[in-house]
C-alpha positions in Angstrom: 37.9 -128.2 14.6 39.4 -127.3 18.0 42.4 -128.5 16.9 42.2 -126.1 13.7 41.5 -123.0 15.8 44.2 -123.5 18.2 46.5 -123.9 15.4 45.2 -120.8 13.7 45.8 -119.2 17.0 48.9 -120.2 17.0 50.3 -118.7 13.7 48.7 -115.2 14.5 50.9 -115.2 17.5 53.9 -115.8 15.9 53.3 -113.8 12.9 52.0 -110.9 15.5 55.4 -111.5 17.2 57.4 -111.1 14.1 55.7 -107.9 13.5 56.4 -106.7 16.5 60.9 -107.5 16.1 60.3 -106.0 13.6 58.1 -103.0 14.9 61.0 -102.4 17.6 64.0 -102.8 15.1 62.6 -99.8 12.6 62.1 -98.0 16.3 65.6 -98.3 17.1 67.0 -97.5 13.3 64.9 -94.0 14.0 66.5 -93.4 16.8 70.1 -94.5 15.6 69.3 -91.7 12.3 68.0 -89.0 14.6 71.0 -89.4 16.8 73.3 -89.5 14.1 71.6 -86.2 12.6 72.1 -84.7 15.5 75.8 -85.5 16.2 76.3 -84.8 12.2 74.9 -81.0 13.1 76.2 -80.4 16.1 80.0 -81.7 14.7 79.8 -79.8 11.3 77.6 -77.0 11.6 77.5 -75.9 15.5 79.6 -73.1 16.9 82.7 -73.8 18.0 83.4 -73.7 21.8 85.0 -70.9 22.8 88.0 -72.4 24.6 88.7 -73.8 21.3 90.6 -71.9 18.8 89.9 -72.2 15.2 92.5 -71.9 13.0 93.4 -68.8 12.0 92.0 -67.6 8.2 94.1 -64.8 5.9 92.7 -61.8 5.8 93.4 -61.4 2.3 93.9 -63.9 -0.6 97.1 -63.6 -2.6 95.5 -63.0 -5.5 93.3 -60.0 -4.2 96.0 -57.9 -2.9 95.6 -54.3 -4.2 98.6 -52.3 -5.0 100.9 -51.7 -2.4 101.8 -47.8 -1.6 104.8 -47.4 1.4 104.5 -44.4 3.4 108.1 -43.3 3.9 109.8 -42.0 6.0 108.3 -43.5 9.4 106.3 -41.9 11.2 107.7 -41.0 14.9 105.2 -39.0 17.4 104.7 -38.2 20.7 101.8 -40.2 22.3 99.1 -38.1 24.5 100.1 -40.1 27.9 99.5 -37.6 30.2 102.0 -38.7 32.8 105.4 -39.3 30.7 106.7 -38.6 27.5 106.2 -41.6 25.1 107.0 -42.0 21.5 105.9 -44.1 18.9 107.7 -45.2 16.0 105.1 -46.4 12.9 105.9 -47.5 9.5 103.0 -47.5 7.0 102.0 -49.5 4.1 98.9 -48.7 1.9 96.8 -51.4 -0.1 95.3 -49.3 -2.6 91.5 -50.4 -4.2 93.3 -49.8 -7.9 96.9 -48.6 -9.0 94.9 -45.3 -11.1 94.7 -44.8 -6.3 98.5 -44.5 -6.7 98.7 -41.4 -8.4 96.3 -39.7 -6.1 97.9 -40.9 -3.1 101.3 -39.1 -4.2 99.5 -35.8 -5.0 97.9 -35.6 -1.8 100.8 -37.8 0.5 101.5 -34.5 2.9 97.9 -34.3 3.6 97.8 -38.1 4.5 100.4 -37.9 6.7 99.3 -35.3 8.4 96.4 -36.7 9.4 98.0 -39.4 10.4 100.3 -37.3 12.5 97.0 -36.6 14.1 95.5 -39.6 14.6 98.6 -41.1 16.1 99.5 -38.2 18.6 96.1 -38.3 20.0 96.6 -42.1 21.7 98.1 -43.2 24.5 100.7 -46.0 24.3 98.1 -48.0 26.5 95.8 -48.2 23.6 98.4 -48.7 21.0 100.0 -52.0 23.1 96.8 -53.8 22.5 96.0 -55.6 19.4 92.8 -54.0 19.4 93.7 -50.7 19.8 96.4 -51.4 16.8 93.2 -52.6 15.0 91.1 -49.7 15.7 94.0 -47.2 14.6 94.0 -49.2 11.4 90.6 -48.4 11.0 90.7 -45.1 11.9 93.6 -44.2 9.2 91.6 -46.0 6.4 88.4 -44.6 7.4 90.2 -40.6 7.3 92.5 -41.0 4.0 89.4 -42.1 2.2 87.8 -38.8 3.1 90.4 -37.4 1.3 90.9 -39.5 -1.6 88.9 -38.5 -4.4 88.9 -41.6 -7.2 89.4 -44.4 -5.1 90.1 -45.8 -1.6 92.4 -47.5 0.5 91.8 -51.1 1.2 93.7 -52.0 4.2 96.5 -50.7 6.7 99.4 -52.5 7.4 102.0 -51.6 10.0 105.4 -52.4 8.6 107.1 -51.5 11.9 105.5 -50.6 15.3 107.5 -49.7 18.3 106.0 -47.4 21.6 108.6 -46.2 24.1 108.9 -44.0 27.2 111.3 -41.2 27.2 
């Protein structure tokens, strides 16, 4: 009977062992899954670093642009720098929420460009060399015309022609 139990013995360490292979190769598929979760996020899903630039998206799909309105003739100013004269040159083009806008926009052009006028002549060509001072004007002008429009809005600003020079 010794002979039995030793035997016995025997096959519960070898099964035992077998359990444990395979104990240690569902531990290591775990951590292969987690890892591989993690690397999926972090790839797909994580921010981008910000040395990295991401390719640039339109603005505006081509089949969303509003109807166009040109604001003619240019607009030229004087800029409020207070130590030299400096001009700027700006050529406007209105995209209009709807082309019933258009109409409006005619009837009440001289008002628009007035405040334009304004807007412009009350910068300094320091602000209007940066892009985001060109961005902020933008938003400025469509944030003033639709006080005055009445039955629609302006959807964007774009500058057909920009130029700032001294005297």
């Amino acid at each position: 009977m010794a002979d039995e139990e030793k035997e016995a013995q025997q096959a519960e360490e070898t099964t035992g062992g077998g359990k444990g292979k395979l104990l240690l190769a569902l531990l290591l598929l775990l951590i292969l899954l987690i890892g591989g979760g993690a690397g999926a996020y972090f790839f797909l899903f994580a921010k981008k670093e910000e040395g990295k630039e991401e390719t640039p998206k339109p603005k505006v799909s081509p089949e969303a642009v509003g109807v166009m309105y040109k604001l003619e003739p240019a607009f030229i100013v004087n800029l409020a720098d207070p130590e030299m004269t400096m001009y700027a040159r700006v050529s406007i083009t209105l995209e209009l929420s709807s082309p019933e806008v258009t109409l409006e926009v005619q009837k009440r052009e001289p008002i628009i460009r007035d405040a334009i006028i304004e807007i412009l002549s009350n910068k300094t060509s320091r602000e209007l060399r940066s892009p985001e001072g060109r961005e902020q004007l933008k938003l400025e002008i469509i944030k003033r015309i639709n006080t005055i429009l009445v039955q629609g809005g302006v959807r964007n600003v774009y500058f057909t022609e920009f130029v700032v020079q001294a005297e």
